[in-house]
PLY file of the C-alpha trace (Angstrom):
ply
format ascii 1.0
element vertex 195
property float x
property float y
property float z
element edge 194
property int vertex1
property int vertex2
end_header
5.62 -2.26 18.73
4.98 -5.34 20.83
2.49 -8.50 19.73
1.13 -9.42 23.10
-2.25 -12.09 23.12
-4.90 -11.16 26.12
-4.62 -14.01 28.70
-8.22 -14.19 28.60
-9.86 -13.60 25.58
-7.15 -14.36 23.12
-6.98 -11.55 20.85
-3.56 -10.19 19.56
-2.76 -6.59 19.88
0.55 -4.56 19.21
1.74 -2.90 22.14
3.89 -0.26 22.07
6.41 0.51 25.04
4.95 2.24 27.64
6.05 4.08 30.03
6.41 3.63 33.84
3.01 3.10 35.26
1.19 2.95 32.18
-0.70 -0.05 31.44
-2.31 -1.80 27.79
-6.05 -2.81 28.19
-7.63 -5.30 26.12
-9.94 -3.53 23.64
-12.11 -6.68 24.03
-12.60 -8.05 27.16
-10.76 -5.00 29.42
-8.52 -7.28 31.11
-4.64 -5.83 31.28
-2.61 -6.92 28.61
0.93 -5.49 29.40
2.39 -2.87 31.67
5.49 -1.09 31.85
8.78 -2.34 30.73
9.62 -3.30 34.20
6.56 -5.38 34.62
8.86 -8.29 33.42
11.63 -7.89 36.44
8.37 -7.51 38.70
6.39 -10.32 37.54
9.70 -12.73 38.14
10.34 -10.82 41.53
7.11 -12.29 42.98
7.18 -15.30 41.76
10.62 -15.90 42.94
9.46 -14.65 46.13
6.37 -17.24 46.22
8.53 -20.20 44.90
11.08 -19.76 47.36
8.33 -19.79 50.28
6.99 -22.88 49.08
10.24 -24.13 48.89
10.84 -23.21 52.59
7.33 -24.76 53.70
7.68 -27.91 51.56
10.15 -29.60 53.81
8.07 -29.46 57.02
4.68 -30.34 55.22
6.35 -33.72 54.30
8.64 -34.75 57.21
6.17 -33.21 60.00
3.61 -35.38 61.22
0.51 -35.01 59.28
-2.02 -36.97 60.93
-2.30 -38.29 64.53
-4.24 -41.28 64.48
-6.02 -43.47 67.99
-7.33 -46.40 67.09
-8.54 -48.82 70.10
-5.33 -47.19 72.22
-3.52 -47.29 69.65
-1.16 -44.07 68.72
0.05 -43.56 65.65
1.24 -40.28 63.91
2.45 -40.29 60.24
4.34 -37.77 58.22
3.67 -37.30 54.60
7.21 -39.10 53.73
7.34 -41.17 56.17
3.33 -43.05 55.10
5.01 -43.14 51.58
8.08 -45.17 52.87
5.50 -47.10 55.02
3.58 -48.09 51.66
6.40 -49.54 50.10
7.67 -50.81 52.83
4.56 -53.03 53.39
4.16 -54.22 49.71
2.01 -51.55 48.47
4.04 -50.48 45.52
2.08 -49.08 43.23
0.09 -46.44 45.09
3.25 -45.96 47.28
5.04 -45.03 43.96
1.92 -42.54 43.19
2.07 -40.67 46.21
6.23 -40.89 46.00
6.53 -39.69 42.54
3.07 -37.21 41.95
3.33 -35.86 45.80
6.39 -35.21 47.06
8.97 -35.42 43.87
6.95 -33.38 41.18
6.19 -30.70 43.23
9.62 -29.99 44.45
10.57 -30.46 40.54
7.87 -27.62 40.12
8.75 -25.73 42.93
12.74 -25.59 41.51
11.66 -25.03 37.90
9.46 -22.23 39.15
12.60 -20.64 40.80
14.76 -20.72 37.95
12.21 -19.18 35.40
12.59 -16.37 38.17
16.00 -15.92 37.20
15.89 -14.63 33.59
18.65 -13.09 32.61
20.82 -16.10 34.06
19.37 -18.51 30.83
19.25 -18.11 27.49
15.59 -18.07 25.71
15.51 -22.05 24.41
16.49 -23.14 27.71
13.79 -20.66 29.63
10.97 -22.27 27.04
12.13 -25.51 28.31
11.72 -24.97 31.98
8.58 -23.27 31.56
7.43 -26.20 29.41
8.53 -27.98 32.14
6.53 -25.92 34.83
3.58 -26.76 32.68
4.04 -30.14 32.94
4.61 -30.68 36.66
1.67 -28.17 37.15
-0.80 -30.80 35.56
0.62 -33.92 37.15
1.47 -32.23 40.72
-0.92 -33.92 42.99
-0.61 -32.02 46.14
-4.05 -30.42 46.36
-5.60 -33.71 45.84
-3.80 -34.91 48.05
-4.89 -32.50 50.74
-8.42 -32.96 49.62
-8.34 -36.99 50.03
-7.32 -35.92 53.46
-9.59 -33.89 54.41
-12.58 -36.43 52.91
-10.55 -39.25 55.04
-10.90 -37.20 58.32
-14.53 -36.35 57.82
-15.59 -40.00 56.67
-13.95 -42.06 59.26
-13.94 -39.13 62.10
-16.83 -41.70 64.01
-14.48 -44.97 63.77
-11.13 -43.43 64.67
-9.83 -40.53 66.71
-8.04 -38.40 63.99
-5.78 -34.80 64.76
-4.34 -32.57 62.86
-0.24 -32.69 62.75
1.59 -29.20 62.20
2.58 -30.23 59.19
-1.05 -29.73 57.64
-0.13 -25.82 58.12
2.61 -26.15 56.30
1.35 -28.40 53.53
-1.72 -25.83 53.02
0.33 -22.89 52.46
2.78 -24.48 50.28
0.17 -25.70 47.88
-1.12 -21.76 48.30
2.42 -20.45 47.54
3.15 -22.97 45.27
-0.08 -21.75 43.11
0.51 -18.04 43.51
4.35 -18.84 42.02
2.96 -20.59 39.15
-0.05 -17.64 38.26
2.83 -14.78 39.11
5.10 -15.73 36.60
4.92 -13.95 33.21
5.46 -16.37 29.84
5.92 -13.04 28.00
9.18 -12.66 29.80
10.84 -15.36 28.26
11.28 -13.67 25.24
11.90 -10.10 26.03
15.45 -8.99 26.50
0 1
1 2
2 3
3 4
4 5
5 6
6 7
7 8
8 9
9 10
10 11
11 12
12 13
13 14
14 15
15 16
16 17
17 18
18 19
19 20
20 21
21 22
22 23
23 24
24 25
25 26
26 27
27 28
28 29
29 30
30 31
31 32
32 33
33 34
34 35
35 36
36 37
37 38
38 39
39 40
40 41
41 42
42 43
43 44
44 45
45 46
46 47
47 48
48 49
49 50
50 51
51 52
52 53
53 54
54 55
55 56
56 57
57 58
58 59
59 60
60 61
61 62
62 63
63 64
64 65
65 66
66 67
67 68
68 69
69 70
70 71
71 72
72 73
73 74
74 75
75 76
76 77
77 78
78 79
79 80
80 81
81 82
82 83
83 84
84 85
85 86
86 87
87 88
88 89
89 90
90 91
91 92
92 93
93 94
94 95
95 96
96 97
97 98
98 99
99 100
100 101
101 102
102 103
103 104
104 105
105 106
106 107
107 108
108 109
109 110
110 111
111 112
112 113
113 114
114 115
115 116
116 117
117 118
118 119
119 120
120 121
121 122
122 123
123 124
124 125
125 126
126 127
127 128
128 129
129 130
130 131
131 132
132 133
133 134
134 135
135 136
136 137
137 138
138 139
139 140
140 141
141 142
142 143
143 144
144 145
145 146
146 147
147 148
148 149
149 150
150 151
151 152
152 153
153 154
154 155
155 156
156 157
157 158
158 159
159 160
160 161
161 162
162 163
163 164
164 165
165 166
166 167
167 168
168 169
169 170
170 171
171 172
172 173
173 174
174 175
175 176
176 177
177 178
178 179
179 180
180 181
181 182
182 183
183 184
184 185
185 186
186 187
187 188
188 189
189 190
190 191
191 192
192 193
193 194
């Protein structure tokens, strides 16, 4: 017998093992508590397989131009990197820091962490707490969806005063926040501690 809590409800229940294709429901709430033994290799199968797709569409979503900007003839088109170096470059430390530090380094740190929780039987149990701990802590300070939102709200509030397109990196940003998500909701915490 197994102690497993219901992700959403809470309550404790003891498991027992199952076999292939079997499944424990929460007596609850009816959400799935556990499945099969293999539901462990599974769970870190897909999230491997979403972390290292994020991985692959993080570098173009921040060294791709972003945003092509006319202003008065002007041309201008700015990669998600490349503003950040801009900010600092012109003085504007602090929020150039922000966007340098919550934007573009977390997220890789999350993306990375992500991948090694993936490989389980490579770590031993204190260290795979610590990465997930880890995970848990980029996840809450990653700031790539807002990011993408204060884009989108910049394009639709000055869309009248400047001419503003799309740069193929915005593809790439999107689904790496998407990937980057479904990495971080695939992974199973209960796998750190089984064998």
């Amino acid at each position: 017998m197994r102690l497993r809590a219901c992700h959403c409800c809470g309550l404790v229940h003891q498991v027992p093992l199952m076999q292939p294709g079997e499944e424990a429901v929460c007596c609850r709430c009816q959400s799935v508590v556990d499945a099969d033994d293999r539901s462990g290799a599974q769970s870190a199968a897909r999230c491997l397989a979403a972390a290292l797709g994020a991985l692959v569409l993080y570098f173009p979503a921040i060294l791709l131009p972003i945003l092509k900007i006319d202003k008065l003839g002007h041309h201008h088109e700015a990669s998600l990197l490349g503003g950040t170096f801009d900010l600092l470059w012109h003085g504007s430390w602090f929020v150039g820091l922000v966007v340098l530090i919550f934007s573009i380094l977390i997220p890789l740190l999350k993306i990375l962490a992500l991948m090694e929780l993936s490989w389980i039987s490579l770590t031993g149990r204190a260290h795979r707490a610590w990465t997930y701990r880890v995970v848990e802590w980029a996840g809450r300070w990653s700031m790539m969806d807002v990011l993408l939102l204060a884009l989108m709200v910049t394009l639709v509030k000055l869309g009248d005063l400047v001419e503003f397109s799309l740069g193929p990196a915005v593809w790439a940003f999107v689904m790496c926040v998407i990937m980057s998500l479904i990495a971080s909701t695939m992974f199973d915490p209960h796998a750190i501690w089984e064998d």
